[in-house]
C-alpha positions as CSV (number, residue, x, y, z in Angstrom):
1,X,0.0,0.0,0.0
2,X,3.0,2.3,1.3
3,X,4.3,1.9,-3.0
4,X,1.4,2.5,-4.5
5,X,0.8,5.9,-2.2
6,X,4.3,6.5,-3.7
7,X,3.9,5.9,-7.1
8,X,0.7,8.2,-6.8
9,X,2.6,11.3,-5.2
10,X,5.2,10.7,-7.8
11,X,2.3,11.0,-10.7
12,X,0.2,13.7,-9.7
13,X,1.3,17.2,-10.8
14,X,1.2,19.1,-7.5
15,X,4.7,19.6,-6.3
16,X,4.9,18.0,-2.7
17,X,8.0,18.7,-0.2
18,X,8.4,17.0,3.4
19,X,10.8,18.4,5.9
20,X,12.4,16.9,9.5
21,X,12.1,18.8,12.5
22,X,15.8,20.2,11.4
23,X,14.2,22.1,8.7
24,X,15.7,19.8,6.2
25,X,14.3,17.6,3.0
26,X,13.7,14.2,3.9
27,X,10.9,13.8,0.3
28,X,10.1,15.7,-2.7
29,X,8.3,14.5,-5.7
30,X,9.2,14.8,-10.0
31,X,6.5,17.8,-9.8
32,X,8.7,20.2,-8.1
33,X,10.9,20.4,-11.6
34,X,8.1,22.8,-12.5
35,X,9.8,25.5,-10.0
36,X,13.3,25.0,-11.0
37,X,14.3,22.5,-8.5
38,X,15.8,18.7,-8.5
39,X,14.1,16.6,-6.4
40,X,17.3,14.5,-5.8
41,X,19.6,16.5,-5.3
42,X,17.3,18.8,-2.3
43,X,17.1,15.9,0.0
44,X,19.6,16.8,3.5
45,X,19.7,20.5,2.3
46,X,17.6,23.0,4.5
47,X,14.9,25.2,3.1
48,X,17.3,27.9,3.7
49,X,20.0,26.6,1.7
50,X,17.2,25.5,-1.2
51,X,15.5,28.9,-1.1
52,X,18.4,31.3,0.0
53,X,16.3,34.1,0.2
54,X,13.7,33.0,2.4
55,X,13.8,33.9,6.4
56,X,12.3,32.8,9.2
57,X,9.7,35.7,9.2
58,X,8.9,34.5,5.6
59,X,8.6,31.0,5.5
60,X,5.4,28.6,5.8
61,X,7.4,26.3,7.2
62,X,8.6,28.2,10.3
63,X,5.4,29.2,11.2
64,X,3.5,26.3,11.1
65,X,6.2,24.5,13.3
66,X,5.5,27.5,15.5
67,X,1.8,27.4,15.7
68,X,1.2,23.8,14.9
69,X,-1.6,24.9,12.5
70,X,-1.6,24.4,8.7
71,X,-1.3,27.5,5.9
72,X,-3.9,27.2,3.5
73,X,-4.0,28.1,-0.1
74,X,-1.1,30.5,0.2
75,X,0.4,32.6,-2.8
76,X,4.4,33.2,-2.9
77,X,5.8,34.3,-5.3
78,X,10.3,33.8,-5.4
79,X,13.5,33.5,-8.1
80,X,15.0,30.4,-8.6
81,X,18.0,29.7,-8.7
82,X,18.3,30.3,-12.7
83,X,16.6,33.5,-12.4
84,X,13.1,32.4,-13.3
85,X,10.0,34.2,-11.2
86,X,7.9,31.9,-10.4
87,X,4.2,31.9,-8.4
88,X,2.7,28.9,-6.0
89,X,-0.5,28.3,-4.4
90,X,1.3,26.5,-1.4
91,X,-1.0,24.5,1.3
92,X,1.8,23.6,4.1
93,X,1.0,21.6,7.1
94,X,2.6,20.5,10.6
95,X,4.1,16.5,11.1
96,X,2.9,16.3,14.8
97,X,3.7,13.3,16.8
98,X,2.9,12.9,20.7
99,X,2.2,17.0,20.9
100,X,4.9,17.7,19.1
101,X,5.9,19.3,15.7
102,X,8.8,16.6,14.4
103,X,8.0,17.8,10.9
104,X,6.4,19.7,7.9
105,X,4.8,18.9,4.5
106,X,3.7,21.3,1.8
107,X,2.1,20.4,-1.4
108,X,1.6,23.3,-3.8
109,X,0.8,23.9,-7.4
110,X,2.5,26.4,-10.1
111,X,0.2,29.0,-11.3
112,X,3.1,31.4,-12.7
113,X,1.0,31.1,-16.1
114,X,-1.7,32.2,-14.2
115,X,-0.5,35.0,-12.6
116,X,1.7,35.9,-15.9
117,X,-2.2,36.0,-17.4
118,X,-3.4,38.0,-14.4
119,X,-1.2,41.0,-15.0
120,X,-1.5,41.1,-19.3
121,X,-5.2,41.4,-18.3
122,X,-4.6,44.0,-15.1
123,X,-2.3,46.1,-17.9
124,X,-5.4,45.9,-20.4
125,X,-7.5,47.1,-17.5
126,X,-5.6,49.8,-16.6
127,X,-5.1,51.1,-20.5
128,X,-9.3,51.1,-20.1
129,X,-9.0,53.3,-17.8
130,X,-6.8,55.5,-19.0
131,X,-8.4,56.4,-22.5
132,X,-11.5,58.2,-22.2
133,X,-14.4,56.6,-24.8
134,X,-13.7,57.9,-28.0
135,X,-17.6,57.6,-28.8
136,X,-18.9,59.1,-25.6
137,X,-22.0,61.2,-26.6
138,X,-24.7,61.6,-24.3
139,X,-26.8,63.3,-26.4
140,X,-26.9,61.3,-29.4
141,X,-29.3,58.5,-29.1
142,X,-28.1,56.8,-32.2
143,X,-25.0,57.2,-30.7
144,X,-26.0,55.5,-27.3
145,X,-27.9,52.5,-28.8
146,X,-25.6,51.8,-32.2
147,X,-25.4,48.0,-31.1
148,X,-28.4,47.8,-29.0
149,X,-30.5,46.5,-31.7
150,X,-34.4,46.1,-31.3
151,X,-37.8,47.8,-31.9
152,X,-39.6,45.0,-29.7
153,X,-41.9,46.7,-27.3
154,X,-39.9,45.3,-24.6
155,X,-36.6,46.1,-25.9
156,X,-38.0,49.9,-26.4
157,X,-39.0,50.2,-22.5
158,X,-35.6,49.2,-21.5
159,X,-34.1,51.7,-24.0
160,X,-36.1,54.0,-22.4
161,X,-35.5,53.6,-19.1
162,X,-31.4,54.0,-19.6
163,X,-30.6,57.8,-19.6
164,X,-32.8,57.9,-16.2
165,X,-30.9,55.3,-14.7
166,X,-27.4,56.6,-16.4
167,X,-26.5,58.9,-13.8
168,X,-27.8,57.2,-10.6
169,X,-25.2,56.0,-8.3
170,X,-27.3,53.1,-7.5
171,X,-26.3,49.0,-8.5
172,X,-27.8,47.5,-10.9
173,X,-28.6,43.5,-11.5
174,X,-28.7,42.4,-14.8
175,X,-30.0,39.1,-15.6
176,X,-30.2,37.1,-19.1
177,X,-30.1,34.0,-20.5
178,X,-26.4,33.2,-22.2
179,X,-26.4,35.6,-25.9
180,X,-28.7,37.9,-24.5
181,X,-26.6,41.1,-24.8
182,X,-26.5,42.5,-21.3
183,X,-22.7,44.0,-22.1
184,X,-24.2,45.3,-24.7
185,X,-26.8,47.3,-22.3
186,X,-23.9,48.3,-19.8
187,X,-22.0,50.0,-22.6
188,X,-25.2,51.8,-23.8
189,X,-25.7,53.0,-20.2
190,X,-22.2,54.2,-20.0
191,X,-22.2,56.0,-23.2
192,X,-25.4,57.7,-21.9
193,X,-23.6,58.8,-18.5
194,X,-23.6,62.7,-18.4
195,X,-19.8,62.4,-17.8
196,X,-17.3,60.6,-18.7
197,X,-16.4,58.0,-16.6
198,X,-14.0,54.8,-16.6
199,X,-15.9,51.2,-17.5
200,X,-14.0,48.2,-15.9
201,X,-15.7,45.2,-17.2
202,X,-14.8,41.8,-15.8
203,X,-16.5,38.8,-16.2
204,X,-15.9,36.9,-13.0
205,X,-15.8,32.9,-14.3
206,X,-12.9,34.2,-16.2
207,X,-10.5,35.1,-13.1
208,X,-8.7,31.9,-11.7
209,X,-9.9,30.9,-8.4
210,X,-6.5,31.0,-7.0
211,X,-6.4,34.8,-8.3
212,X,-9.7,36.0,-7.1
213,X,-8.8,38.3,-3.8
214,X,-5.7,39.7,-5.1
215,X,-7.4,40.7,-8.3
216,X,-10.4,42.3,-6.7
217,X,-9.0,44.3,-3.6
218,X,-5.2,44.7,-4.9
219,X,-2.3,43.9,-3.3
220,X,0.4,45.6,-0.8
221,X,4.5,45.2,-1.4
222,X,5.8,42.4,0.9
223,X,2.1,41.1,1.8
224,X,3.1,37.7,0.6
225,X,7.1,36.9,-1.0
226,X,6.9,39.0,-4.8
227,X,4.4,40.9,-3.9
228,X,4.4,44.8,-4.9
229,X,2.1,47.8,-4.3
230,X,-0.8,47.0,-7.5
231,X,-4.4,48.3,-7.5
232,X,-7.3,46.2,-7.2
233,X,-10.4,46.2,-10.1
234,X,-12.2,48.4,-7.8
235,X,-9.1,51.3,-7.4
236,X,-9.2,51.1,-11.2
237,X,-12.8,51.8,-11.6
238,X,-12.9,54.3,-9.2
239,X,-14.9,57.5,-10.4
240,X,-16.5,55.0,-12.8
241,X,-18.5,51.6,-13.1
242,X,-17.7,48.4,-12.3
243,X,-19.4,45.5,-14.9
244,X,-19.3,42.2,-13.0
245,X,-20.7,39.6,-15.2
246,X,-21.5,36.0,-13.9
247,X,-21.4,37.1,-10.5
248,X,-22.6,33.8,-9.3
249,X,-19.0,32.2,-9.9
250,X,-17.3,34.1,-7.1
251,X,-17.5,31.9,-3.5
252,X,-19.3,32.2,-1.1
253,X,-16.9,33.7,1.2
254,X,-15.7,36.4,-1.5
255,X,-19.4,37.6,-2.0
256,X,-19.4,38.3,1.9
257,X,-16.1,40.8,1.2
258,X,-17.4,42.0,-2.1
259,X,-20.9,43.0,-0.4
260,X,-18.6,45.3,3.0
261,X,-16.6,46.9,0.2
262,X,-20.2,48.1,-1.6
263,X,-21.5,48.8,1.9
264,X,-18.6,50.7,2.9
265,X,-17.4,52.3,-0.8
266,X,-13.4,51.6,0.9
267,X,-11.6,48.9,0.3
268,X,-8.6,47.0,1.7
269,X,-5.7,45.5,-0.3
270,X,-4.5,42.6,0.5
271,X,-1.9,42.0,2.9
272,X,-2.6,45.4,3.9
273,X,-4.0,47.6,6.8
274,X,-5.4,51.0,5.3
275,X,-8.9,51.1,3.6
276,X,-8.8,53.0,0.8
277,X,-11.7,55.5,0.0
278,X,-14.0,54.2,-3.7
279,X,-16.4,55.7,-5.4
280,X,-17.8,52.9,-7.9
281,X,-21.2,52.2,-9.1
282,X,-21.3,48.5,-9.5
283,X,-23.6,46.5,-12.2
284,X,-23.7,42.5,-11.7
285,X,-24.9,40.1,-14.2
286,X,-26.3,36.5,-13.9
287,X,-27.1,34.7,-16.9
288,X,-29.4,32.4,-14.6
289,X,-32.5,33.4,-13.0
290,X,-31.5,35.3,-9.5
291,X,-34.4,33.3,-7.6
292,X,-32.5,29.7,-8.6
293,X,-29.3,31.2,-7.3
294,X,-30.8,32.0,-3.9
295,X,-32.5,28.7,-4.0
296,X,-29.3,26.9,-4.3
297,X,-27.2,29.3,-2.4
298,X,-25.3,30.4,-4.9
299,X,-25.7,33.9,-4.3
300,X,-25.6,35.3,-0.9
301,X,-29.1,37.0,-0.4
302,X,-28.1,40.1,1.6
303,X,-25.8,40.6,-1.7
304,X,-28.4,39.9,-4.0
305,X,-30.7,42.2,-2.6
306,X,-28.3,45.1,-2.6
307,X,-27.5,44.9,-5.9
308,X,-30.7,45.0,-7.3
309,X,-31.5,48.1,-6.0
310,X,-32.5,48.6,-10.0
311,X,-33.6,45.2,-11.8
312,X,-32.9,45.1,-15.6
313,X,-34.2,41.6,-17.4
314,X,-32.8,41.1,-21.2
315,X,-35.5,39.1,-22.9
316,X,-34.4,35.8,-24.9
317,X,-34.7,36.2,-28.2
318,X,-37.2,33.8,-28.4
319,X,-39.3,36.3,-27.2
320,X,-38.9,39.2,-29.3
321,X,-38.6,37.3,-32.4
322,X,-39.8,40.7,-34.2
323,X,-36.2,41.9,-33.7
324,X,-34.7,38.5,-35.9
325,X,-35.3,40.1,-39.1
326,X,-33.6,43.5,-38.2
327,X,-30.8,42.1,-36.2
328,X,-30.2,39.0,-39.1
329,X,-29.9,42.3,-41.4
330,X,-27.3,44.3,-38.7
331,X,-25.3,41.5,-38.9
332,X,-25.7,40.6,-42.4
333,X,-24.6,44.6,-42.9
334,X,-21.8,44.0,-40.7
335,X,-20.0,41.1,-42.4
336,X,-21.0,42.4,-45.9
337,X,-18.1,45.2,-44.6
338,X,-16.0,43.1,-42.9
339,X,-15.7,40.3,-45.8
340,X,-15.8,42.9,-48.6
341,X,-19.5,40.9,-50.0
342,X,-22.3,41.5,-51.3
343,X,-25.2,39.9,-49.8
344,X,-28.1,41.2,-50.1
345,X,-30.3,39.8,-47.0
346,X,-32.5,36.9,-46.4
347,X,-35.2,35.3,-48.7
348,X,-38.6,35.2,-46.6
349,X,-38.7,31.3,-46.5
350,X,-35.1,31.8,-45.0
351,X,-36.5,34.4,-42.6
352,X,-39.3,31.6,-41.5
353,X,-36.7,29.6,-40.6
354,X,-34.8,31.6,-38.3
355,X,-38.4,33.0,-37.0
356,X,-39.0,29.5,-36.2
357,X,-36.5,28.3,-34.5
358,X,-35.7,29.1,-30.4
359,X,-32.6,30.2,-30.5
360,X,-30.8,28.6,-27.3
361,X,-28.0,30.5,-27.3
362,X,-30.0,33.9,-28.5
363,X,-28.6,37.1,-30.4
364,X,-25.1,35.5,-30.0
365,X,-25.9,32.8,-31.5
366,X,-27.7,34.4,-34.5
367,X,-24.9,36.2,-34.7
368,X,-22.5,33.3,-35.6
369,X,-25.2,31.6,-37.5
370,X,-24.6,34.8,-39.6
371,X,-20.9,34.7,-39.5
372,X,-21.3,31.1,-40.8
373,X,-23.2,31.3,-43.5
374,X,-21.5,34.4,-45.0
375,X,-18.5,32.5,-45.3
376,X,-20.1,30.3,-47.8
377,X,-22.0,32.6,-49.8
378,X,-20.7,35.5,-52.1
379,X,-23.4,37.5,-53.0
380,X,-27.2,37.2,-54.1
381,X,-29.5,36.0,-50.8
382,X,-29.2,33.7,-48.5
383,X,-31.9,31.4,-48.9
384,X,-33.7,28.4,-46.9
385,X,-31.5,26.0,-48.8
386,X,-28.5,27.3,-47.4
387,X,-29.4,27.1,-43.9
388,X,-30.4,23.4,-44.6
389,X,-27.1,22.4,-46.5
390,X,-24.8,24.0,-44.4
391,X,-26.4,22.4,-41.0
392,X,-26.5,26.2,-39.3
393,X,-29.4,25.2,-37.2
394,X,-28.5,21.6,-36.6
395,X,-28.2,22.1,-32.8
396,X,-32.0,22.3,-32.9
397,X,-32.3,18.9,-33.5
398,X,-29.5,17.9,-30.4
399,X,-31.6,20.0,-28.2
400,X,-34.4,18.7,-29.2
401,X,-33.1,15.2,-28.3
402,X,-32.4,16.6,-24.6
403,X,-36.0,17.5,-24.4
404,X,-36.9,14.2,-25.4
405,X,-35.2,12.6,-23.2
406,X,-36.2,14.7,-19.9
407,X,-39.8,13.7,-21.7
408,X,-38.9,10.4,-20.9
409,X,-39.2,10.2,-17.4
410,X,-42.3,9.2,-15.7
411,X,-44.7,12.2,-14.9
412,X,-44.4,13.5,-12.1
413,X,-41.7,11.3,-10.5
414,X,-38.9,14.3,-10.9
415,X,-39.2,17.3,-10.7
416,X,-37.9,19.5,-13.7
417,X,-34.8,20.9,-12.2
418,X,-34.3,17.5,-11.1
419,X,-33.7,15.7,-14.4
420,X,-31.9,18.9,-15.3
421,X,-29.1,18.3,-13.0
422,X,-29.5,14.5,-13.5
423,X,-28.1,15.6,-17.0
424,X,-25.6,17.8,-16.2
425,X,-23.9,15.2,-13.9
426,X,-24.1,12.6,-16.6
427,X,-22.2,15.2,-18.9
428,X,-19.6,16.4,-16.4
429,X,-19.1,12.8,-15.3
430,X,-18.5,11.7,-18.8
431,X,-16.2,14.5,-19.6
432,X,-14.1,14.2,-16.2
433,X,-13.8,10.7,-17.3
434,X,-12.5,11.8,-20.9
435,X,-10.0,13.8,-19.3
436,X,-8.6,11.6,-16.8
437,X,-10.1,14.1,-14.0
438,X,-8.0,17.1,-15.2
439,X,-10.3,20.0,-14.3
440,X,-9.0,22.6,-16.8
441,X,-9.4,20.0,-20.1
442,X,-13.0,18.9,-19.3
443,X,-13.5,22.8,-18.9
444,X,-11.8,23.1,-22.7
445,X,-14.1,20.4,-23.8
446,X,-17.4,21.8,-22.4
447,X,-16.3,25.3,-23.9
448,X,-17.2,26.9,-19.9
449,X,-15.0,28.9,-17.8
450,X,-12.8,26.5,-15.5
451,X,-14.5,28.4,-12.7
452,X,-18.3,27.7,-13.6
453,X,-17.3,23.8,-13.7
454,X,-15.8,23.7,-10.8
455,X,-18.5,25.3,-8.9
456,X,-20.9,23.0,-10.9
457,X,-18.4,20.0,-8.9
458,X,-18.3,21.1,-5.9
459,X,-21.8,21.7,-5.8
460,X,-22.8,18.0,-7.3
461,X,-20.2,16.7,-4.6
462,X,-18.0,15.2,-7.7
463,X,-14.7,15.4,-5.5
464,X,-14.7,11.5,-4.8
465,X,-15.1,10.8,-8.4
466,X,-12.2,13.1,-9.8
467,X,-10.3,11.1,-6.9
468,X,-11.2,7.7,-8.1
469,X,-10.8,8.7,-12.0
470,X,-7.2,9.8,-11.6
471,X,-6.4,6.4,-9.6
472,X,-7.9,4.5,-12.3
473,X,-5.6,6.3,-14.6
474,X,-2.8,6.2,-12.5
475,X,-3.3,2.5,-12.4
């Protein structure tokens, strides 16, 4: 049993380190390569001669032997010794052995990439801010609603009801289903602001989890090893608006800080002790129903209920299907330009066909259904034909399999939401199995943020199975 522990340590691709109560290496697995470091040639050398500049003030290891508790999910960032800066989240925790500490263990993960990721996207944010909106116009309606296309009666009333809100300081929650255009909206009720203001949009599924805290508040030089003075999202929008879209991805526990800093308008870096005075009118965004998320705790609901001081709902398309025909012809307009072509719209039995059909993934998905099909035509219309030959609507008939099959079950022996997740699981599970239990790939394969599925595990309790799938493949 004691080899085949081994031979999973020595698989897995989390670095793991084990020190003596002499603050030497007595174990470390292959994965600590990744940070520039032989895991022969470590073992009877002390942390301090592996990591010369780490101290005793510094190091995860000193201080759990000191207070006999384990570090958590800690982020240091250090040189190696061939000049590479690299970034861990380290977890380190105490050997303890009749009361006392007679050694340590850390097992940590390199998310250098990650972080390398975090600041390209910080820089972009930052170069938002700097340059004021070239098409700010607060007069010009045209201006204001270029891309927010629609003459459906309920489109119109929430055109209308965007340069009274525009200047309000209060939040705003914005919930649509996937495609349904609510950046679209937030840029409209920018543009319509009286002043201009910076726009910091961030959609949160997109932030690694490991990231989250340090991109949101900022951080404070010598908080954690690497660390230097860098403002948070809400320093950068501050004066301005803060566009959180899928709010719902952020934990549980970060939703609690997020809500004091909207409470307060300061907020605290991390690793620091001074609250910094904001001024930032935040908009969230859910693209599922804000009554499901409470249901399934998802969303904290003093949060929630802050935020939605003003309620905006984007329709699905499927229920303003007089918009199709003028948004097919936007986008038709738009690729005509961008392709140099020449078509010249939609015949009418092509028209019935997008009028008939539910559009799933909505205006985004009309969109690329679009894209697509001007790609194979040159000029002339685009006619029913096409939309046959080509298979743009085929994921009609894949959804409507899914249907049929929640149809299957016996009435009233599930509820809907029931078979729903029932699905999900079965999808998830499969693709977890695909992947050998790698997280990030089965993410790449469902085309969703890594975030979103690993909320969507945590929440279905799929830990255990991720376990046993990467012993199966570890033989």
């Amino acid at each position: 049993m004691e080899e085949k522990f081994k031979h999973v340590i020595e698989t897995i691709k989390e670095g793991v380190m084990i020190i003596d109560h002499q603050f030497k290496f007595i174990y470390a697995n292959n994965a600590i390569h990744a940070i520039g470091l032989d895991h022969e040639s470590i073992i009877g050398k002390t942390i301090f001669e592996v990591f010369p500049n780490l101290t005793k003030e510094n190091s995860t290891f000193c201080h759990v032997f000191e207070a006999k508790t384990p570090i958590i999910e800690k982020q240091q960032t250090f040189i190696t010794y061939r000049g590479e800066r690299k970034t861990t989240l380290s977890s380190t925790y105490p050997l303890i052995q009749n009361g006392s500490v007679t050694g340590a263990f850390e097992t940590f993960q390199d998310i250098s990439t990650l972080q390398d990721i975090s600041d390209q996207l910080r820089k972009l944010q930052v170069e938002q801010h700097k340059h004021t909106d070239a098409n700010h116009d607060s007069g010009n309606m045209d201006v204001l609603f270029s891309d927010f296309i629609g003459e459906s009666q309920m489109i119109m009333k929430i055109k209308a009801e965007i340069p009274a809100i525009a200047n309000s300081p209060s939040p705003i929650f914005i919930y649509g289903e996937t495609g349904t255009g609510k950046e679209i909206y937030v840029n409209a009720l920018h543009k319509a602001g009286k002043k201009q203001m910076p726009l910091i949009t961030q959609n949160c599924a997109a932030i690694p989890k490991d990231l989250l805290e340090t991109y949101f508040f900022g951080t404070v030089e010598g908080s954690f090893t690497g660390a230097t003075d860098r403002e948070g999202l809400f320093e950068l929008a501050n004066g301005g608006i803060l566009f959180l879209d899928e709010l719902n991805s952020l934990p549980i526990e970060l939703q609690a800080k997020l809500l004091r800093v909207i409470q307060e308008q300061k907020v605290r870096r991390v690793g620091g002790t001074k609250e910094l005075p904001i001024n930032v009118r935040i908009i969230a965004a859910s693209n599922v129903n804000p009554k499901e998320l409470l249901l399934n705790n998802e969303l904290r609901e003093d949060l929630y209920y802050r935020l939605s001081v003003i309620n905006v709902e984007l329709p699905p398309l499927r229920a303003r299907r007089i918009d199709i025909p003028l948004l097919a012809n936007h986008f038709i307009d738009h690729y005509n330009r961008l392709f140099d072509k020449h078509i010249l719209g939609l015949t009418e039995e092509a028209y019935e066909k997008f009028l008939h059909y539910e559009w799933p993934g909505n205006i985004r998905q009309l969109k690329n259904a679009v894209e697509r099909l001007m790609n194979v035509k040159d000029s002339g219309y685009i006619e029913a034909g096409d939309i046959e030959y080509y298979n743009v609507l085929e994921d009609l008939r894949i959804i409507d399999k899914a249907y049929a099959r929640l149809a299957s079950y016996p009435h009233g022996e599930k509820s809907f939401k029931e078979m729903m997740e029932e699905t999900e699981i079965d999808i998830i599970k499969k693709e977890l199995l695909h992947s050998g239990g790698n997280i990030s790939q089965a993410a790449r394969n469902l085309d969703m943020p890594q975030q979103s599925l690993s909320n969507k595990i945590k929440k279905y309790q799929l830990g255990t199975y991720i376990l046993e799938v990467k012993l199966l493949k570890n033989g």
